[in-house]
C-alpha positions in Angstrom: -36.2 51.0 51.9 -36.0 47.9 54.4 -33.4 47.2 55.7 -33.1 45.5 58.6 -36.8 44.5 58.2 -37.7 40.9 59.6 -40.6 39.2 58.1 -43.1 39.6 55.6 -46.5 41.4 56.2 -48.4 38.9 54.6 -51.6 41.5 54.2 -52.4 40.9 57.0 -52.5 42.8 60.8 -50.5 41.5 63.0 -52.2 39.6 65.7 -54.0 37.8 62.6 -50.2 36.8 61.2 -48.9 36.1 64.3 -52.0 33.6 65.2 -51.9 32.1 61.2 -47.7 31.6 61.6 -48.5 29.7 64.9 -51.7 27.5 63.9 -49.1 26.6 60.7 -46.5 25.5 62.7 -48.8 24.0 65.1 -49.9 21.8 62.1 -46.2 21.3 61.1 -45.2 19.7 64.5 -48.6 17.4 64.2 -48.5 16.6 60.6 -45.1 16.6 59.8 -45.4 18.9 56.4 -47.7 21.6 55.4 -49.3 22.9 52.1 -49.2 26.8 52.1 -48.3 29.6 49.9 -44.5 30.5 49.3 -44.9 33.5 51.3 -46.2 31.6 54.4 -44.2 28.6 54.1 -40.8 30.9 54.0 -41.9 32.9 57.1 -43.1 29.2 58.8 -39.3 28.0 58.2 -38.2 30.8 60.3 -40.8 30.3 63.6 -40.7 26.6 63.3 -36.7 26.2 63.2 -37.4 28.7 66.4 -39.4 26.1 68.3 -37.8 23.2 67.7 -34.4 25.0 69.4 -36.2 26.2 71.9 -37.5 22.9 72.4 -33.7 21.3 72.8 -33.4 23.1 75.9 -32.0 21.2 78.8 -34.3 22.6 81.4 -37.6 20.7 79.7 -40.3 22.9 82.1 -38.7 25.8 80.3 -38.8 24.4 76.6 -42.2 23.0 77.4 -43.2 26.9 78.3 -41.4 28.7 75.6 -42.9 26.4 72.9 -46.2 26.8 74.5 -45.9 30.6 74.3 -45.8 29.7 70.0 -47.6 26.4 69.5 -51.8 26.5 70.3 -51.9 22.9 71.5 -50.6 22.0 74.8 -50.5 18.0 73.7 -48.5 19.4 70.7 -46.1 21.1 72.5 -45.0 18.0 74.6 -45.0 16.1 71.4 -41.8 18.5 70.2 -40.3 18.6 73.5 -39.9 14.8 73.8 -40.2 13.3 70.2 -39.3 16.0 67.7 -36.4 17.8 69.2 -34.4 15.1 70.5 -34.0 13.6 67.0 -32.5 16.8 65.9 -29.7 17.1 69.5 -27.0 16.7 67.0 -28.4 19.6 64.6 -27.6 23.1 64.3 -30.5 24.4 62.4 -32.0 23.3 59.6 -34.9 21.7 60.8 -37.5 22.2 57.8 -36.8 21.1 54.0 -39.5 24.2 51.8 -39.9 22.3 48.0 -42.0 24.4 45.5 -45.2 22.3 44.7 -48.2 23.6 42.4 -50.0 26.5 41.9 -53.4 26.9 43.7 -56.7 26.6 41.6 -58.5 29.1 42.9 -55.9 31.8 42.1 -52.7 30.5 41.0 -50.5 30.8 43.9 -47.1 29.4 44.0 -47.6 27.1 46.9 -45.2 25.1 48.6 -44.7 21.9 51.2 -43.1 22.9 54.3 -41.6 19.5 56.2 -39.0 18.8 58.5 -36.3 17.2 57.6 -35.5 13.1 59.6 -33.1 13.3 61.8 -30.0 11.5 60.3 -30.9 12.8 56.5 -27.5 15.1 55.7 -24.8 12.8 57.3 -26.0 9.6 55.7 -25.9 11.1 51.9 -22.7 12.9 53.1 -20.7 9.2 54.2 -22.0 8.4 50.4 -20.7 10.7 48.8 -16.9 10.4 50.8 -17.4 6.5 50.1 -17.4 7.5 46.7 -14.9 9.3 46.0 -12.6 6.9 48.3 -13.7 4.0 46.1 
């Protein structure tokens, strides 16, 4: 049974997933999005929606240290403390949009695009849709 199990596995031990789930995110906060494999890119969502509110702390030596402790770049790190998570101040969560892409060549993997979602996204579609249904 597994309940109250957190995570996948992802055959792998697990200082190798740990060190995988942090290079992805790593390439997440320098990219923006991320090709991986559905697996991966649902247990990414989770550590990457992690940093980012870590990184909205108001004490920035702190969020600067607790992201550091995830991300492997140390110039990546101050990149989410002072660009990424202050576009998100107003967000609860959410941070990362997952969209099913392709399957892989080699071996036919569902694989996926992780991204995060721009800042404003939810509560401009939202004003449409009120506008709308005023109108």
């Amino acid at each position: 049974m597994r309940h109250r199990v957190k995570g996948k596995k992802l055959g792998r031990p697990t200082e190798h997933r740990m060190l995988m789930l942090r290079n992805l995110v790593t390439d997440l906060m320098e990219h923006g999005k991320v090709v991986t494999t559905v697996a991966r890119a649902k247990e990414l969502r989770r550590l990457a929606d992690k940093v980012i509110t870590k990184a909205k702390q108001e004490d920035k030596l702190k969020a600067i240290r607790d992201v550091l402790a995830i991300v492997t770049k140390k110039e990546i790190a101050f990149k989410v403390v002072n660009e990424i998570a202050p576009r998100y101040k107003d967000r609860q969560g959410g941070y990362t949009r997952m969209l099913h892409y392709d399957f892989r060549k080699g071996d036919a993997a569902p694989t996926a695009i992780v991204m995060l979602v721009e800042a404003g996204e939810g509560k401009a579609e939202k004003q449409e849709a009120e506008e709308k249904a005023e109108g």
